[in-house]
C-alpha positions in Angstrom: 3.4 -17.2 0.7 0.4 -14.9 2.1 0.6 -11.5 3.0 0.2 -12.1 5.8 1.8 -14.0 9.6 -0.7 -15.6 11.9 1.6 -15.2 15.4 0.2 -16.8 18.4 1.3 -16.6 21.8 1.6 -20.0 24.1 2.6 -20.6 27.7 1.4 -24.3 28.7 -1.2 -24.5 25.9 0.0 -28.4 24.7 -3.9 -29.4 25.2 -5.4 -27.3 22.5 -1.9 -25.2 20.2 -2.1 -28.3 17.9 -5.7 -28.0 16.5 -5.3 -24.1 16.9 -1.9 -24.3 14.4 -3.4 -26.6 12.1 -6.7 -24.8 11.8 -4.7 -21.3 11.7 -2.4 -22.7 8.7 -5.6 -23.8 6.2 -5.6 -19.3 5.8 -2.0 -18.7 6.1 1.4 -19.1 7.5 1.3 -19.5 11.3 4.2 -18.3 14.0 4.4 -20.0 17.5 5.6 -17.7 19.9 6.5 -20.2 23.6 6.9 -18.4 26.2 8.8 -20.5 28.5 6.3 -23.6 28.4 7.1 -26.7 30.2 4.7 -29.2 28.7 6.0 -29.4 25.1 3.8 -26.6 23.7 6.5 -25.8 21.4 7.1 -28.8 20.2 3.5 -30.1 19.8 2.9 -26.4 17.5 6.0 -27.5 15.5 4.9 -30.8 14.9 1.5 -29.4 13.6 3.7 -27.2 11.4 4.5 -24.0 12.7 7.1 -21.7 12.6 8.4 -21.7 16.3 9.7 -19.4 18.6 11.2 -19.3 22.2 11.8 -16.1 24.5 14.1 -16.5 27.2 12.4 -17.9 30.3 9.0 -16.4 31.2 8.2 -13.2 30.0 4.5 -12.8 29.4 2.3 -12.1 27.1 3.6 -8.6 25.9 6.8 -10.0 25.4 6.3 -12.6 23.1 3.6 -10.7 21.1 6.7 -8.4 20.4 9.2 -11.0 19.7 6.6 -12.3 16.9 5.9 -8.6 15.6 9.7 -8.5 14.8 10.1 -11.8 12.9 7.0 -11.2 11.3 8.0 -8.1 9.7 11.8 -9.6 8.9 9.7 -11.8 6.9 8.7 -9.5 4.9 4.6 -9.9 6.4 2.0 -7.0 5.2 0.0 -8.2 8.0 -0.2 -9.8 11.6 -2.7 -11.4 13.0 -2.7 -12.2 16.8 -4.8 -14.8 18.6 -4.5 -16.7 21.9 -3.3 -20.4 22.2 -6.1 -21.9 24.5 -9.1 -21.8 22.1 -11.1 -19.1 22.9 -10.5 -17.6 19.6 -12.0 -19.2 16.1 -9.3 -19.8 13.9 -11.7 -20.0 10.9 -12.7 -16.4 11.9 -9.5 -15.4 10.2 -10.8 -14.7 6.9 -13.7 -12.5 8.5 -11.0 -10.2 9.9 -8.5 -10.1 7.0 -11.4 -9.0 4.9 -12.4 -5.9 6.9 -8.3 -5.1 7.4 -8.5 -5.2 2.9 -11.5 -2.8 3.2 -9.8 -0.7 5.9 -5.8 -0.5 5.2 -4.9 1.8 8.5 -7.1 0.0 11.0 -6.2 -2.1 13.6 -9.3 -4.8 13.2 -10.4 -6.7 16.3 -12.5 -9.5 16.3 -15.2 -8.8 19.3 -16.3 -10.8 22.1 -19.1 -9.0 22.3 -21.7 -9.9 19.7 -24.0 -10.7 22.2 -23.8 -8.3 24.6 -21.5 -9.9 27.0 -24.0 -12.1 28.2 -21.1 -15.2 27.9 -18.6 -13.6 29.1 -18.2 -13.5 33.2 -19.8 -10.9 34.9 -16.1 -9.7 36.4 -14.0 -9.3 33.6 -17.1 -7.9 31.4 -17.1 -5.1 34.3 -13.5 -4.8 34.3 -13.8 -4.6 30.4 -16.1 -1.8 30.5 -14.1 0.6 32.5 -11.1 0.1 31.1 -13.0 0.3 27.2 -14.0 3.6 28.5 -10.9 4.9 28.9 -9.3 3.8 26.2 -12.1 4.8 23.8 -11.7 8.4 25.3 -7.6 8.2 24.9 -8.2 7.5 20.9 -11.1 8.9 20.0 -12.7 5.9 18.9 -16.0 3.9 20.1 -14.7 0.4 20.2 -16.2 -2.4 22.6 -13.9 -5.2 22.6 -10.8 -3.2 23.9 -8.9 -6.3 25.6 -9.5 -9.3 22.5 -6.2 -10.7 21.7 -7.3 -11.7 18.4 -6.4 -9.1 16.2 -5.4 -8.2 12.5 -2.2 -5.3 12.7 -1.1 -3.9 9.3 2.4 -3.5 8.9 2.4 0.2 8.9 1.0 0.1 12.5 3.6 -2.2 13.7 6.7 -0.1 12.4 5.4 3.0 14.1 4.2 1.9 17.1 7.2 -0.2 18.5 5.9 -1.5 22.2 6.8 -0.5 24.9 4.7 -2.5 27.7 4.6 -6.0 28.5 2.5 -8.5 29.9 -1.5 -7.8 29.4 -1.0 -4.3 29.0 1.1 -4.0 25.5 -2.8 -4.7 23.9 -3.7 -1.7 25.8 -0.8 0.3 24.4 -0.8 -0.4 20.7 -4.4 0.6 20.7 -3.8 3.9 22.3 -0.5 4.6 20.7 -1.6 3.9 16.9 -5.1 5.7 16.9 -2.2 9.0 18.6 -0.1 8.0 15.4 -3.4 8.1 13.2 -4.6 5.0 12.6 -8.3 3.7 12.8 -9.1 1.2 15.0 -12.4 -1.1 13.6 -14.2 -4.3 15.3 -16.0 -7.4 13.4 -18.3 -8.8 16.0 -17.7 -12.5 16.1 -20.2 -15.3 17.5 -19.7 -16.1 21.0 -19.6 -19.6 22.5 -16.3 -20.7 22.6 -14.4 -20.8 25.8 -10.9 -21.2 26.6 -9.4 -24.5 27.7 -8.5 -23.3 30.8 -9.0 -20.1 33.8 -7.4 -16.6 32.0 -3.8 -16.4 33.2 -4.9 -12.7 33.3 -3.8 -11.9 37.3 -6.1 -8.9 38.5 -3.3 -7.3 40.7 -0.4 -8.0 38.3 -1.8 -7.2 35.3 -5.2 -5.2 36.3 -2.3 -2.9 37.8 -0.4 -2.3 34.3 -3.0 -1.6 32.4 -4.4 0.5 35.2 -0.6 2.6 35.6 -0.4 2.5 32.1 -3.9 4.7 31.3 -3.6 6.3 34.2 -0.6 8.1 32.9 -1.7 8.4 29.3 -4.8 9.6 30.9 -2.6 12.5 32.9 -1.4 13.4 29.5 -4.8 13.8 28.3 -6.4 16.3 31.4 -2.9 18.5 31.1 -3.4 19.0 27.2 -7.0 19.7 27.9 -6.8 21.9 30.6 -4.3 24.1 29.2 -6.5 23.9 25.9 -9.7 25.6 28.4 -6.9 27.8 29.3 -6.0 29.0 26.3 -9.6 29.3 25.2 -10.4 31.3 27.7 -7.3 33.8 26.8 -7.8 34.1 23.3 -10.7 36.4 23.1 -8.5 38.8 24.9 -5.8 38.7 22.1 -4.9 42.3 20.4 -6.6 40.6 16.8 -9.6 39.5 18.5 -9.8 42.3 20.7 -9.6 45.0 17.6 -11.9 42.4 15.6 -14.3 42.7 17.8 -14.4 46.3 18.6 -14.6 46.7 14.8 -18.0 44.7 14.6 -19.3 46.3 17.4 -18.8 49.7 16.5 -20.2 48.2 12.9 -23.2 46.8 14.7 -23.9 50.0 17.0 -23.2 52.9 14.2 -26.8 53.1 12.9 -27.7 53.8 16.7 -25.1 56.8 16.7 -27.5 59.8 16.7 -29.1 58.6 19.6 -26.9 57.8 22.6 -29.3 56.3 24.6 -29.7 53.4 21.4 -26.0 53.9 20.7 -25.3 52.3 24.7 -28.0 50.1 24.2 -26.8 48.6 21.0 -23.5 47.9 22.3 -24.7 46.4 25.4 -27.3 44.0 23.5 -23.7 43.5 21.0 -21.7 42.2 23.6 -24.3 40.5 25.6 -24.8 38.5 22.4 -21.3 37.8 21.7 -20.8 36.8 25.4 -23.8 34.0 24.9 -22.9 32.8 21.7 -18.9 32.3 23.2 -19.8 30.7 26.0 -23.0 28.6 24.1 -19.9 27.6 21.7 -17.5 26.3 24.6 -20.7 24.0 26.2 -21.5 22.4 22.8 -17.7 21.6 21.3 -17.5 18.5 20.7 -14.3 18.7 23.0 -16.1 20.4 25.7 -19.0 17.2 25.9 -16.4 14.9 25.6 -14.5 16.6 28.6 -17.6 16.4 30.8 -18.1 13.0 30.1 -14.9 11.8 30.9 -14.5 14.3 33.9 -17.6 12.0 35.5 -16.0 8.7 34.8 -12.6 10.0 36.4 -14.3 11.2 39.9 -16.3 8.0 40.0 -13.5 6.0 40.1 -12.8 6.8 43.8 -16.8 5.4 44.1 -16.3 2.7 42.0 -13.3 1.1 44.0 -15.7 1.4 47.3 -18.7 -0.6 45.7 -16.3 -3.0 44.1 -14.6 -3.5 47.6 -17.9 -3.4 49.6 -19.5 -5.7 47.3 -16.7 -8.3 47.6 -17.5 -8.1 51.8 -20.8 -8.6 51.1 -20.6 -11.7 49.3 -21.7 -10.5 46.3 -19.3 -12.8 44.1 -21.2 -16.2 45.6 -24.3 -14.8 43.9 -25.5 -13.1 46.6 -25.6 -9.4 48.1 -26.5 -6.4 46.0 -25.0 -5.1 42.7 -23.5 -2.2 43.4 -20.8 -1.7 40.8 -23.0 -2.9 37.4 -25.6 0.5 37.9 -22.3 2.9 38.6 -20.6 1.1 35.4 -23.5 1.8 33.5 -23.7 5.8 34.6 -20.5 6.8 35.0 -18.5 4.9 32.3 -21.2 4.4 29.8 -19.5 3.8 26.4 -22.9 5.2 24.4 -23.0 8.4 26.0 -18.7 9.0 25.4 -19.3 7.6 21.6 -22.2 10.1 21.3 -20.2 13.0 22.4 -17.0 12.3 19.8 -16.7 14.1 16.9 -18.5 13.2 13.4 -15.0 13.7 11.1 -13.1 11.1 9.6 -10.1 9.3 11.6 -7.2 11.1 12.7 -4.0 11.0 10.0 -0.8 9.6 10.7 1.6 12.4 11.1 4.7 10.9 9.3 2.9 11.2 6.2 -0.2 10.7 4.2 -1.1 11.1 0.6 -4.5 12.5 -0.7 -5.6 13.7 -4.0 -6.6 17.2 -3.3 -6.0 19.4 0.3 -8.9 22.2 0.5 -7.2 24.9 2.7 -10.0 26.6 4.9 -13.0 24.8 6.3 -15.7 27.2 5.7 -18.7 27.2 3.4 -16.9 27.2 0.3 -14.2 25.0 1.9 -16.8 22.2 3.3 -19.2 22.0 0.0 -15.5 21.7 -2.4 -14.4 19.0 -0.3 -17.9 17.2 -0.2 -17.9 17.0 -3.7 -14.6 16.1 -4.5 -15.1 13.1 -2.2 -17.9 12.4 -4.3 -16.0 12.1 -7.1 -13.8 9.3 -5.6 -11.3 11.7 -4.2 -9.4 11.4 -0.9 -9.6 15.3 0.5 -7.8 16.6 3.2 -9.5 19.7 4.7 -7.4 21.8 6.5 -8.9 24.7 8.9 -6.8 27.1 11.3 -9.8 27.8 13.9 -11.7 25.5 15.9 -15.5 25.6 14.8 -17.7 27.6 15.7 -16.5 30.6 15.1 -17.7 34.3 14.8 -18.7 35.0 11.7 -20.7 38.0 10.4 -24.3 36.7 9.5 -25.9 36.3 5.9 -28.8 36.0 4.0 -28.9 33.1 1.8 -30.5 33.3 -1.6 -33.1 30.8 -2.9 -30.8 29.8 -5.4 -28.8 28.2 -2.7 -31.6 25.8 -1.6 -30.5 23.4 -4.6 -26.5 23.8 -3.5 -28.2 22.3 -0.1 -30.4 19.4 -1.4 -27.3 18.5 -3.6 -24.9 18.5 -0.6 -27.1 16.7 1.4 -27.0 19.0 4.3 -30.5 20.9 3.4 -32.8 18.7 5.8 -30.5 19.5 8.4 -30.8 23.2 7.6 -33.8 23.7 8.3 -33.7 21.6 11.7 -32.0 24.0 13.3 -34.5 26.8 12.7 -32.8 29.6 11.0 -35.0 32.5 10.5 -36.7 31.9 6.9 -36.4 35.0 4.6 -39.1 35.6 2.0 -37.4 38.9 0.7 -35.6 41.6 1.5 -35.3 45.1 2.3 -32.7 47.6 1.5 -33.0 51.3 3.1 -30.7 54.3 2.3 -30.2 56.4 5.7 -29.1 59.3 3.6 -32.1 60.2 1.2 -34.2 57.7 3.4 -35.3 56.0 0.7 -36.1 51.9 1.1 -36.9 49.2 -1.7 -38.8 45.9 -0.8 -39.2 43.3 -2.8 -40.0 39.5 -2.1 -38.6 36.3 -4.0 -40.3 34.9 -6.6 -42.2 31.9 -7.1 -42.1 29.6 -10.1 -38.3 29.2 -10.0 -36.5 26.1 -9.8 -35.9 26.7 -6.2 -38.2 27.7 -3.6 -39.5 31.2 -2.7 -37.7 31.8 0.3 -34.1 31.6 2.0 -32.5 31.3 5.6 -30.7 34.7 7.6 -27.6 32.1 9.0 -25.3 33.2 11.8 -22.1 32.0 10.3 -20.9 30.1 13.2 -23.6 27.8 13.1 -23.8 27.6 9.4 -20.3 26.7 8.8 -20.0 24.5 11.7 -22.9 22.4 10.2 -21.3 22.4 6.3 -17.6 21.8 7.8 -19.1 18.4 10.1 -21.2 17.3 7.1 -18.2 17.4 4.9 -16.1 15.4 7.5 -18.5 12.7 8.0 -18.2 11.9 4.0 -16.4 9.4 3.2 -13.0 10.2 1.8 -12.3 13.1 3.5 -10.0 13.9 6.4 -10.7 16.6 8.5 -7.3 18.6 10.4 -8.8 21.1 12.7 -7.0 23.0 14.4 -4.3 22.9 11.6 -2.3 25.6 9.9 -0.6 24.9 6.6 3.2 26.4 6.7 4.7 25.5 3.7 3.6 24.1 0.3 6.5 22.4 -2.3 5.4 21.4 -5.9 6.9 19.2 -8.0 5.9 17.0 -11.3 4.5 14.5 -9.0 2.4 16.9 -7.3 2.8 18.9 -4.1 4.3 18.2 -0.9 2.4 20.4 2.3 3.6 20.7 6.2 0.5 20.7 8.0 1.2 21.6 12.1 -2.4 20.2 14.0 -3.2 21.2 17.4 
């Protein structure tokens, strides 16, 4: 027996379930789920030799999805795969997807519509697709297109910690949303277009436009609470007694060689927390969190616009062919999936938090945090990098040394050093206010390195060696986490990591 449980949903589908079950069974054991046909579906798909199913009476889509995840996993399956009965989906395009679910263990795999754009599929649903895409692609965290294909590959794991809840249309909607929240990765294989289903989508736009729409609309609630109330406490913490005495401390630092003249003394502080005030604020606009809030905040008070056009553009006539487009050039503004994938976060995908085992967890993300992990990855490691704060933070700034420059070029991160246009250093100065004595002296050329080094403001430079090290594969990045408690054993060490 495969691994794995092809499970296929049918109301009414005796024209085409045949040639679907008997196509499906050539990679693997097939599962007819009937949902209340009438014109011997179920017996046509047994007859073609599948494993069938009934749910009692008419229950949708959702339902008998869930009825198949069940049996599939009594029988013992590693992995489901879904597709629809009326032959819009390739069977022979099974391989293609359980290939990419061997490479990628925790993913959900789709197989997407939208190789060529969505040029063949109709210019409704495509729109409709869109939207909703966008919304669930902010809700996980993840830049997938095809958000509504029915044929997809779910690894076990993903089906015993995500039980459904919906039904109908919208349990799709939820198992995408509610595994990438439990950690999994969700990843496409673009499939040729061209086939068409046997008959009109029993997808009903009020029905079942509705439950999907309720159901992100309330996830999406969820979503604007937890980030408001993370601006909220953003906005508190630099008032903190630590942060407050921290910060006091490095500006008295900053201002004491001013301190025998008061008029520099004021200045210096002034210019301190002017500074401090920029770089804050400079930090909250370019968070990756803070892009991805402004993009989303657009797409959620167009929506109000977006239900006018679509309305006024139904009067008009526009669904005969003719009138104007008005919702296509809103889509494309206000719910562009480009600009929403550009503004996520280069890390690795979120982890499950009932549990997952790496080789090695570096604890702190900063410089020496960032180029351990990198490595270690390298090496054919699976890292977990654990950091309390959210990047960037305030650091004190340093002055690299040449012999750094190599460390750079070896991590990979050197080119995009010196893109950001750190001051360059060719030497360096050290002055003694007591005997007033100073030394100079420049780096040397000649060395294995070059003559000359960067001054980094440490919340920039960490920030660019903790994303490098995230986008490596192998490595897992938990930020904001904080590491309570750490058990060790002869089989290694067990940690309780609290995110958020």
């Amino acid at each position: 027996m495969s691994d794995h449980v092809t499970v296929i949903p049918v109301f009414d589908e005796a024209a085409t379930i045949a040639d679907i079950v008997a196509r499906a069974l050539a990679h693997g054991s097939v599962m007819v789920v009937d949902d209340g046909s009438t014109d011997g579906s179920a017996s046509a798909a047994a007859a073609a030799g599948a494993h069938v199913l009934r749910t009692a009476g008419r229950r949708g889509k959702g339902a008998a999805l869930a009825l198949g995840f069940v049996e599939a996993l009594g029988l013992g399956a590693q992995r489901v795969v879904t597709l629809d009965g009326d032959g819009q989906h390739d069977p022979d395009d099974i391989p293609r997807l359980l290939a990419a679910s061997a490479a990628v263990p925790r993913a959900v795999i789709i197989g997407s519509r939208l190789a060529d754009g969505g040029a063949s599929m109709n210019p409704a649903r495509l729109q409709a697709l869109r939207v909703a895409g966008f919304f669930i692609d902010w809700l996980t965290g993840q830049d997938v297109g095809d958000t509504q294909s029915g044929f997809r590959v779910y690894p076990r794991a993903v089906l015993e910690a995500v039980v459904p809840r919906r039904g109908g249309f919208a349990l799709e909607t939820e198992m995408l949303v509610r595994a990438a929240a439990a950690g999994f990765a969700i990843r496409e294989v673009l499939l040729s277009p061209g086939r068409v289903a046997s008959r009109p989508s029993r997808f009903r736009p009020l029905r079942d436009g509705t439950a999907v729409t309720a159901y992100l609309m309330a996830r999406g609630l969820g979503r604007w609470a937890r980030d408001v109330a993370s601006v909220a406490a953003a906005l508190v913490r630099p008032f903190t007694p630590d942060r407050f005495r921290k910060r006091h401390r490095e500006m008295h630092q900053f201002a004491t060689p001013y301190r025998y003249n008061h008029a520099a003394y004021a200045t210096a502080m002034g210019a301190f927390v002017l500074d401090r005030t920029a770089r804050t604020w400079e930090g909250w606009w370019r968070d990756p969190r803070a892009r991805i809030m402004r993009v989303a905040a657009l797409a959620t008070v167009a929506l109000p616009a977006l239900a006018v056009a679509a309305t006024a553009q139904s009067l008009l006539g526009r669904r005969e062919g003719a009138g104007p487009d008005l919702v296509s050039p809103l889509i494309r503004s206000a719910f562009s999936r480009e600009r929403l994938a550009a503004a996520l976060p280069e890390r690795a995908q979120p982890v499950a938090d009932h549990g997952t085992d790496y080789d090695v967890l570096v604890i702190g993300g900063g410089p020496a945090g960032s180029t351990t992990a990198t490595f270690l990855a390298r090496g054919g490691l699976r890292v977990a990098v654990a950091e309390r704060e959210v990047f960037p933070r305030f650091h004190v700034g340093e002055s690299l040394l040449p012999a750094m420059m190599p460390v750079l070029d070896r991590l990979g991160v050197r080119e995009r050093v010196e893109r950001h246009g750190f001051l360059i250093k060719y030497g360096a100065a050290f002055h003694d206010e007591e005997s007033d004595l100073g030394y100079r002296f420049y780096f040397r050329e000649g060395k294995p390195w070059p003559p000359y080094s960067y001054e980094v403001p440490r919340a920039e430079f960490d920030r660019i060696l903790l994303e490098h090290a995230a986008g490596q594969p192998g490595v897992t990045l938990l930020q904001p986490a904080l590491v309570e408690q750490i058990q060790f054993d002869t089989t290694g060490a067990t940690v309780d990591v609290r995110e958020g």
